[in-house]
N, C-alpha and C positions, 0 to 999 in steps of 0.2 A: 189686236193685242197678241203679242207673240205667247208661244208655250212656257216660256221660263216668266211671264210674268205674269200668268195664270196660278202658276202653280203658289209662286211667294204670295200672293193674293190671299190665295185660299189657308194658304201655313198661317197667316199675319190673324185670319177670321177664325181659325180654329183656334188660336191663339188666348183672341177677345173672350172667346166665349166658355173654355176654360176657364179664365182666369176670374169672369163675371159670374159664374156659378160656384166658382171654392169656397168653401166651407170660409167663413168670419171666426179673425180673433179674437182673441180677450181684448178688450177697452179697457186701458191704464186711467186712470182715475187717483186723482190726487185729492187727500183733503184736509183741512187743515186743524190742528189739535183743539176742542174747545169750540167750535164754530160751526156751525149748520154746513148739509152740502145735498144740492139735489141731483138723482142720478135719470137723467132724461135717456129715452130708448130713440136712437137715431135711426132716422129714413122709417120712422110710424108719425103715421095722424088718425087720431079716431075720428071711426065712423061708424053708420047703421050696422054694418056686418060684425062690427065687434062684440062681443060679449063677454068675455072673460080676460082680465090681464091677474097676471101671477108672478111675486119677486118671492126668492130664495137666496137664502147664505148659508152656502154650502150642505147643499140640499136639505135644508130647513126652511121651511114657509114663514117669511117673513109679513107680506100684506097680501091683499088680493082685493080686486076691484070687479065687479060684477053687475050687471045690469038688472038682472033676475035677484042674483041674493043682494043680502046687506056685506057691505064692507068691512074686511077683515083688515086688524091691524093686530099684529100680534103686543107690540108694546108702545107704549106712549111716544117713545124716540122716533117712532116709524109713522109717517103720513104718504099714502100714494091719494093722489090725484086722478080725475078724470079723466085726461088723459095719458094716464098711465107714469106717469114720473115720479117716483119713491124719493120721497126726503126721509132724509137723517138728522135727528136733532143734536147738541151736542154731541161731537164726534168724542169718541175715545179711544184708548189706543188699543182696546179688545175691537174695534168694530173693526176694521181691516179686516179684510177676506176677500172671496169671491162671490160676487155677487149676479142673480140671472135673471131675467125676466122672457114670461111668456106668456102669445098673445095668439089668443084661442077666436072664430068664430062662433054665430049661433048652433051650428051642428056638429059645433065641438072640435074642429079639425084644427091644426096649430096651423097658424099663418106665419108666424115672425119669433124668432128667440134672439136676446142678446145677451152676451155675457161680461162681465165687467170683474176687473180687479183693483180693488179700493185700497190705498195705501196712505197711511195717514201721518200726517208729517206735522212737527212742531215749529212756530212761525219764530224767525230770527228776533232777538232782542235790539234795539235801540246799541249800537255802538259807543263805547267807551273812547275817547280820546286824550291823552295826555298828551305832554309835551314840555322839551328843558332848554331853556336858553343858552346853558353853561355850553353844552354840546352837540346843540341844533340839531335835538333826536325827537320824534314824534313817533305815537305810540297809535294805535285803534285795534283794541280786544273786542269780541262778542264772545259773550255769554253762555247765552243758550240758543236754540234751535240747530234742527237737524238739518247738516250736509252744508254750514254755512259760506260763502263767497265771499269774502271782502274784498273791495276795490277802493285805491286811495289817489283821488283827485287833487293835484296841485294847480293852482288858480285856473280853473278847467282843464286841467291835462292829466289824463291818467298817468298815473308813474308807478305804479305797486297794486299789482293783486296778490292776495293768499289764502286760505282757511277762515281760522281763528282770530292770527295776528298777526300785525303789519308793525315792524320797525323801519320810520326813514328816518333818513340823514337827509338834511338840506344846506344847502350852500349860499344861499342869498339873506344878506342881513336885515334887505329890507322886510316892510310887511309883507305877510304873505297867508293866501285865502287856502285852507285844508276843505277836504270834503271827502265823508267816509260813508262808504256803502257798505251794507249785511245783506245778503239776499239768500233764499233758494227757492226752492219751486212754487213755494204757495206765502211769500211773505218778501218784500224789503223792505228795508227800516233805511235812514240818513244822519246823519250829523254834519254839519259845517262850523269852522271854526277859521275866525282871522286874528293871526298872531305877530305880534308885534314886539322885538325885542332890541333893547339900548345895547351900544355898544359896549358899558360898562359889565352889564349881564354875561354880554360874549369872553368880556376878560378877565372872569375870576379866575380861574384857570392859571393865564400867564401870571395874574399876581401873586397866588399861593405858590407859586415854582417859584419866581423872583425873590421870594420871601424866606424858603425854605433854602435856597442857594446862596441868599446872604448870613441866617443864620450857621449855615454849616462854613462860611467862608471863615466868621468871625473868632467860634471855637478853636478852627484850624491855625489862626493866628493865633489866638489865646494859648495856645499850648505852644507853639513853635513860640514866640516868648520865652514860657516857662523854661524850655528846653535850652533857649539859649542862657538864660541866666543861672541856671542851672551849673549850667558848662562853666561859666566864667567864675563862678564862685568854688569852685573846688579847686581850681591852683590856688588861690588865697588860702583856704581850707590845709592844704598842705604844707602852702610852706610857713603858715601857724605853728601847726603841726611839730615841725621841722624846730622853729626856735623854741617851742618848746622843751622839745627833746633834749637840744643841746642844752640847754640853760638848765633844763632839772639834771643834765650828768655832771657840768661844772660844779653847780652846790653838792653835787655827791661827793665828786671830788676833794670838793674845798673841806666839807666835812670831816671826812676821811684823812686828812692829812693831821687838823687840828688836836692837842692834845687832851685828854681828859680830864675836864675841872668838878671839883665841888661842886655842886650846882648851890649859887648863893654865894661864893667868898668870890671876891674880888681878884682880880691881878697887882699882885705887889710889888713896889718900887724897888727895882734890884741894889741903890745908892743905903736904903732905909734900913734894908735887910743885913748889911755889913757892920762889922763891929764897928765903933770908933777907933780911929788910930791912937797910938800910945802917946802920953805928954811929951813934949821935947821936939815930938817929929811935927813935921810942915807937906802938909799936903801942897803937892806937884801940881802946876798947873801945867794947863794941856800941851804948850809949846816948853817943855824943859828940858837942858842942856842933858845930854848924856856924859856920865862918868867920864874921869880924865882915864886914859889906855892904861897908865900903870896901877893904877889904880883895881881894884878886884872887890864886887862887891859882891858883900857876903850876907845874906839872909839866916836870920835865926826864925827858925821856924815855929817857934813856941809867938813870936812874935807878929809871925805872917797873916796878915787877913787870908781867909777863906774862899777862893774864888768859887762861885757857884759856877755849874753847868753852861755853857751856852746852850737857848736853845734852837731848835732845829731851825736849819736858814729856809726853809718852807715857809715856817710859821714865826720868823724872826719879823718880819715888815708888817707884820697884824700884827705882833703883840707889844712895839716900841713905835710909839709915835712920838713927833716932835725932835729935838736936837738929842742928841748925846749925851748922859749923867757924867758929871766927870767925877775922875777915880783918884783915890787916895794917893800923895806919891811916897814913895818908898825911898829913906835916904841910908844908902851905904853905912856901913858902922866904920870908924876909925880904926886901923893897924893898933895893936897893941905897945908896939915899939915908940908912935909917937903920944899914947897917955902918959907911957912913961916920963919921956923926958920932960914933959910937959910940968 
């Protein structure tokens, strides 16, 4: 054997034997809220040379076992064993600590000590699972216990871990087998569940949209309507309007023109109103000859009818209907010269 592998040899032995003599850690120890836990002293077996085992929390004497004396247990929760293994009865969450044990022979000398740290954890709840067909979303909550895992199985395939809560989505309409896990260090709990949802379930969704897009469709026309009828009714409106207007200015007009009557007397016959012609004379009818040229005719005026006013040619075609009254005719008086000879 050469020198250089003498030496690694020896490095490799001092190595072992260090590391087989260092000082033992704390022993992590878990246990669970509610529930018994026994804390066994590993790499001891009792034998004759033993006599004295000793557990402590936190350097208070918890039990002690003794060959010579009687059996110490300081409270009903605490039972150590023969061979040395302290049970805990209902754990609680004041019991967590450190806890030691040590193991003496007959002449008193320690042979063995371990030390252990107890940490007491609450066991995970049964998981909760829901789920909506509307939107193919599946739910799995826990509860309670401490530091929980959940893990969500799709028909044996893992597809989601988290804490507390698990949201999926899924995309397959058929059926389909869920499986949810809670776990932590000192407890799992499971739920399975197989969900099966109809396609009609999948489409409420598109129906309340289809539904909501016809009703807004039909408003939209309903007023586009109005708006058109709307439109179309006000040129009508106007030119209403319009004759209106004119037609109330003509009666102003017409009004305005007319003269003002009595209210209650009649319009009187302009033929009636005239005096009678004098005895002798012969009323003219409408086609009568005109005086001969040499002739001169002379009106005595003590004689002459009265001619009244015409009136206004505005209101001459409203206030004369029917034909023409005919008028009295007026006959010339004879030359003086021919009564005479006469």
């Amino acid at each position: 054997m050469s020198f250089a592998c003498q030496i690694l040899a020896n490095f490799l032995l001092i190595f072992i034997c260090f590391t087989k003599g260092a000082a033992p850690t704390d022993i992590i120890v878990l246990g669970k809220l509610g529930h018994d836990i026994n804390l066994n002293i590993p790499e001891f077996q009792m034998n004759d040379t033993v006599d004295d085992i000793k557990w402590g929390k936190n350097s208070t004497k918890v039990a002690q076992y003794s060959v010579k004396k009687k059996t110490y247990q300081r409270e009903e929760k605490y039972h150590i064993f023969k061979n040395g293994t302290l049970k805990i009865k209902r754990l609680e969450r004041n019991d967590s600590g450190t806890y030691k044990a040590e193991v003496y022979d007959w002449y008193g000398k320690h042979i063995l000590g371990k030390q252990f740290d107890l940490r007491i954890l609450e066991a995970v709840s049964k998981p909760n699972m829901s789920w909506s067909c509307t939107n193919t979303t599946l739910t799995c909550r826990v509860t309670s216990g401490t530091n929980p895992k959940l893990k969500l199985y799709q028909n044996g395939k893992s597809v989601r871990e988290d804490n507390k809560v698990i949201v999926y989505k899924w995309s397959n309409l058929n059926t389909v087998q869920f499986k949810c896990t809670a776990s932590n260090d000192v407890s799992e709990e499971s739920r399975m569940e197989k969900i099966k949802c109809s396609e009609q379930g999948m489409n409420i969704y598109l129906i309340l949209g289809i539904c909501v897009g016809g009703i807004i469709l039909l408003v939209f026309l309903a007023l586009l309507i109005l708006y058109i009828s709307r439109r179309k009714k006000q040129p009508r409106r106007r030119n209403g309007e319009e004759l209106d207007i004119r037609a109330h200015r003509i009666t102003s007009e017409e009004r305005s023109r007319k003269p003002h009557q009595i209210p209650g007397s009649a319009p009187q016959n302009p033929a009636a109103s005239q005096p009678p012609p004098p005895p002798g004379h012969r009323t003219q009818a409408p086609g009568h000859r005109p005086p001969p040229p040499g002739h001169r005719v002379q009106h005595q005026p003590q004689h002459q009818p009265q001619k009244r006013p015409l009136p206004p040619s505005g209101t001459q075609g409203h206030q004369q209907k029917g034909p023409p009254l005919p008028r009295p005719r007026v006959q010339p008086k004879p030359p003086r010269g021919a009564t005479e000879n006469s």
